[in-house]
C-alpha positions in Angstrom: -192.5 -79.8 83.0 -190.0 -82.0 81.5 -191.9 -85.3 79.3 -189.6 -88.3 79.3 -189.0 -90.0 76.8 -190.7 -92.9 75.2 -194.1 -90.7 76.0 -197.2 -90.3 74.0 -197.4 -86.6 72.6 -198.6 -84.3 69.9 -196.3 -82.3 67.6 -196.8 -79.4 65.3 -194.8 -78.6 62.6 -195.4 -75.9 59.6 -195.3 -77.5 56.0 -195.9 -73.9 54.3 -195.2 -70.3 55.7 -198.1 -68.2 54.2 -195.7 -66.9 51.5 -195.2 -70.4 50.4 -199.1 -71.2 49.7 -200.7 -72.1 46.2 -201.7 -68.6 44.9 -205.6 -70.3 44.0 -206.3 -70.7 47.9 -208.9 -68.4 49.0 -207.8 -64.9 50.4 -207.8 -66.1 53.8 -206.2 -69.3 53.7 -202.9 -68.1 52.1 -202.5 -65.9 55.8 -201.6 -68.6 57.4 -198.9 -71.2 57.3 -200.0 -74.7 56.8 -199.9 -76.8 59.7 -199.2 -80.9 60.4 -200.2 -82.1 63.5 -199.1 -85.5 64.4 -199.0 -87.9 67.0 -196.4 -90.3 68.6 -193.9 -91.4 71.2 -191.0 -89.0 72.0 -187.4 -89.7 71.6 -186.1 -87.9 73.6 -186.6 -86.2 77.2 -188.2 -82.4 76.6 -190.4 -79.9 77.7 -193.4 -78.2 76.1 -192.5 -76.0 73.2 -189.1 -78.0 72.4 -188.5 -78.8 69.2 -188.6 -83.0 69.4 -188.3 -86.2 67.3 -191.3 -88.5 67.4 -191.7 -92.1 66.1 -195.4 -92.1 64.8 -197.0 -95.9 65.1 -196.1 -97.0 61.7 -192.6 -96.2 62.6 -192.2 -92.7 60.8 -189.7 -90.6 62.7 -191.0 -86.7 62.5 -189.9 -83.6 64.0 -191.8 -80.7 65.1 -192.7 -78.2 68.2 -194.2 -80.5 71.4 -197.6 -79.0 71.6 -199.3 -82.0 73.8 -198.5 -84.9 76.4 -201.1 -87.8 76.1 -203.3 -86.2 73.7 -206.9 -87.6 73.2 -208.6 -87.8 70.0 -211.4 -85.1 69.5 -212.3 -86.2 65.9 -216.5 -88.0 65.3 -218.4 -88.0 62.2 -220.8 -86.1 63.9 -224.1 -86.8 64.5 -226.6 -88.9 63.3 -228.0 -88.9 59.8 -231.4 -90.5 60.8 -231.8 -91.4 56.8 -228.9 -93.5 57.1 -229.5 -95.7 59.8 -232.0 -97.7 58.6 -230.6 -98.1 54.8 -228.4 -101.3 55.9 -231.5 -103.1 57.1 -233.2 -102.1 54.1 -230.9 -103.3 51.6 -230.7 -106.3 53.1 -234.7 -106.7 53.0 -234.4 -105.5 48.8 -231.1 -108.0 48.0 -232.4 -111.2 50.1 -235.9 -110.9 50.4 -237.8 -114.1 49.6 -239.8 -114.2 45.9 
């Protein structure tokens, strides 16, 4: 499937083969490389697995493996800490409340 250019899309690139990891990482960590993924629009007309150029949204220009076309965010901060919720309304009630 060819992804034209000027598309949303996910790269991958390796920043550190294993070899190349800090020796104080645990055991496990230094097996594998570490990876950068980023997002942006392509440059240039591809296909999945190409090495591309992307232009992130503040404008860097990266390149890496196309991994994704229109790739969605899967990141939350997970789910409610019910301690938390409250804690606005109650500072509010202990910083304003009437003497």
């Amino acid at each position: 499937m060819k992804v034209p250019k000027g598309t949303w899309v996910q790269i991958r690139q390796i920043v550190l083969k294993p070899e190349e990891r800090a020796p104080q990482v645990p055991n496990d960590t230094k097996k594998v490389p570490l990876e950068l993924r980023v997002k942006g629009f392509l440059e240039e007309d591809a296909s999945i697995g190409d090495e591309v150029t992307i232009t992130t949204l503040i404008g860097r220009k990266l390149k890496g493996r196309l991994e994704a076309v229109n790739p969605r965010y899967e990141h939350d901060f997970g789910e409610p800490i019910p301690e938390l919720l409250t804690i606005g309304q109650k500072l509010r009630q202990f910083l304003f409340e009437e003497e």
